[in-house]
N, C-alpha and C positions, 0 to 999 in steps of 0.2 A: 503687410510685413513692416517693421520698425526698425529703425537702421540697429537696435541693439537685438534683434533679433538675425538680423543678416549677418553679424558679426558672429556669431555662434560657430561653433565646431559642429559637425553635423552629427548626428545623433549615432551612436552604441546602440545596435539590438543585443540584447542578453534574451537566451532560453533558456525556460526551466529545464533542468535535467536531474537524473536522480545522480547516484556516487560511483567514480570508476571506482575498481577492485581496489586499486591505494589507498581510495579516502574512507574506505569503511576501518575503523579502529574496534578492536576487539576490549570488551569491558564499558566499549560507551551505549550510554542508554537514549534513544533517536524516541521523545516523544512526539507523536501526532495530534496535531488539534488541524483545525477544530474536529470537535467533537463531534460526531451524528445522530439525531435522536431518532429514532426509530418510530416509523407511522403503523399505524393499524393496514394501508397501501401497503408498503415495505411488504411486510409478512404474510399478505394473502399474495399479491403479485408473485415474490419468491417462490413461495409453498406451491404454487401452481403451475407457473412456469417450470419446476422442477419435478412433475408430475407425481407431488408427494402427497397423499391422502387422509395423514393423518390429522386425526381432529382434534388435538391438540393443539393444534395451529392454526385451524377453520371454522370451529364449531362450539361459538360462545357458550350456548348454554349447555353442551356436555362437557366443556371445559369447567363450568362452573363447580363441577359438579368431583373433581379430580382433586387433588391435595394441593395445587398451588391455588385451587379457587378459580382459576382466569386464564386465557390462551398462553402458550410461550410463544416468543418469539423463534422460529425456527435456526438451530443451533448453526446449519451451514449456513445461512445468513450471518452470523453474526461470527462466524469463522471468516466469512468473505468480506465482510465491511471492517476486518480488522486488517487483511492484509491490503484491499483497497487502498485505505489508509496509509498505509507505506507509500505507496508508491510514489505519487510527488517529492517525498524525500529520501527517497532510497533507492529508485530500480524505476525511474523512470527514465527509457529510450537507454539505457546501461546494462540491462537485463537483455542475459542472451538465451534461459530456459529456468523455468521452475525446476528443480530437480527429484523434491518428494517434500511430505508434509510427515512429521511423525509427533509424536505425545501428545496430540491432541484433546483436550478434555475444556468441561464447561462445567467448573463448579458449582456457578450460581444460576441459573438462570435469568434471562433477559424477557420483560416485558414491552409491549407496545406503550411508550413514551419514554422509555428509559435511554438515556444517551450514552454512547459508547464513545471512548477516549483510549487508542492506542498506545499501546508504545514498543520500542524493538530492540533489544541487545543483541551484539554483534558476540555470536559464543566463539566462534572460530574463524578461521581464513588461509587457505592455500592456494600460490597458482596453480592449475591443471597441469599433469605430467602430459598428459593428451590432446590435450587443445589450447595450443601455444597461442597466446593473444587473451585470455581467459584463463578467471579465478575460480573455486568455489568459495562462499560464504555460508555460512550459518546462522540462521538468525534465531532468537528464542523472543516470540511474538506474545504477549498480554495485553487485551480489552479487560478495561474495568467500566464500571456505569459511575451516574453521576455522586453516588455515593461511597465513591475509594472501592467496592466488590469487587473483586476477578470474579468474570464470565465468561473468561477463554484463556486459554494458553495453549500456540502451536512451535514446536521448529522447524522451519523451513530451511531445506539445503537448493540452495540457487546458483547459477553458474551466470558469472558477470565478466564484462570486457572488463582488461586491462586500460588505460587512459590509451596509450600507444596508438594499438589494434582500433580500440572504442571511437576513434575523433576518427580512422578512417573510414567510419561506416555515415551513411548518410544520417546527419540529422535530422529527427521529424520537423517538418514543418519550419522549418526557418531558412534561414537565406545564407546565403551562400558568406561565409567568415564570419556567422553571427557570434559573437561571446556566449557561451552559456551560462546561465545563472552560478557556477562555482569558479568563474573565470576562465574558465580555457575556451578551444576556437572550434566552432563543427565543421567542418571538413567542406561536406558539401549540401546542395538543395535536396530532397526528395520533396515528391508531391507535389 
């Protein structure tokens, strides 16, 4: 250790978190990067995992043989990797329930290497009449690929703390008065 380093103020933890219910602004547009590009993995693992059979999504050569030419990339995949995507800056450890998904659609279809690039507008926002401490929000969700496409668009209605109620719930994973990454203080340790 070097005496300019003994001199130092001792170190700030800051955690990432996503937005209490006040900092989400209704009209801003919340892009996600990075991007994700989708593996040929991805798309069998999902498709599988999700005990889905269809050969559109498994079976090169009779995909070959279909009018895109080639497998898709399975659409709730790419419904999932879009709101994924949120979540570091939107609704992570600030999310207190998904509430429902609607208008769901995939204009374009997604292929194996095609990368996906989110982004979220904030369409509404009300505190709860019912669960004091907690907002809902509305979010209207768009993946595009690496060539400007839409390949998704969902709205999700989510119910999130207020900051208040929010900082007295424990924070994941950090220590006890850590700063979180938008400046305010977690409350306490979990985990």
């Amino acid at each position: 250790m070097t005496d300019a380093s003994a001199e130092r103020a001792p170190l700030r933890d800051v955690v990432q978190r996503g937005l209490w219910f006040e900092e989400f602004e209704e009209g801003v547009r919340y892009l996600h990067r990075p991007g994700r590009t989708v593996t040929e993995a991805d798309n069998v693992l999902f498709t599988t995992l999700t005990m889905n059979p269809q050969p559109l999504h498994l079976d090169a050569a009779w995909s070959a043989e279909q009018p895109f030419g080639q497998r898709l990339v399975n659409s709730l995949f790419t419904l999932s990797t879009l709101v994924g995507q949120s979540v570091g800056q939107l609704t992570q450890g600030t999310l207190v329930a998904n509430l429902g998904f609607g208008a769901v659609a995939f204009p374009h279809p997604v292929f194996v290497g095609d990368t996906l690039y989110g982004e979220s507008v904030v369409e509404s926002k009300r505190e709860s009449a019912s669960r004091p401490g907690q907002g809902v929000v509305v979010l209207a969700h768009t993946a595009r690929n690496q060539h400007g496409e839409v390949v998704a668009t969902a709205s999700r209605t989510m119910l999130v703390w207020l900051r208040e109620a929010g900082e007295r719930m424990p924070a994941t994973g950090s220590t006890t008065g850590a700063e979180d990454a938008n400046g305010g203080k977690n409350a306490e340790v979990s985990g």
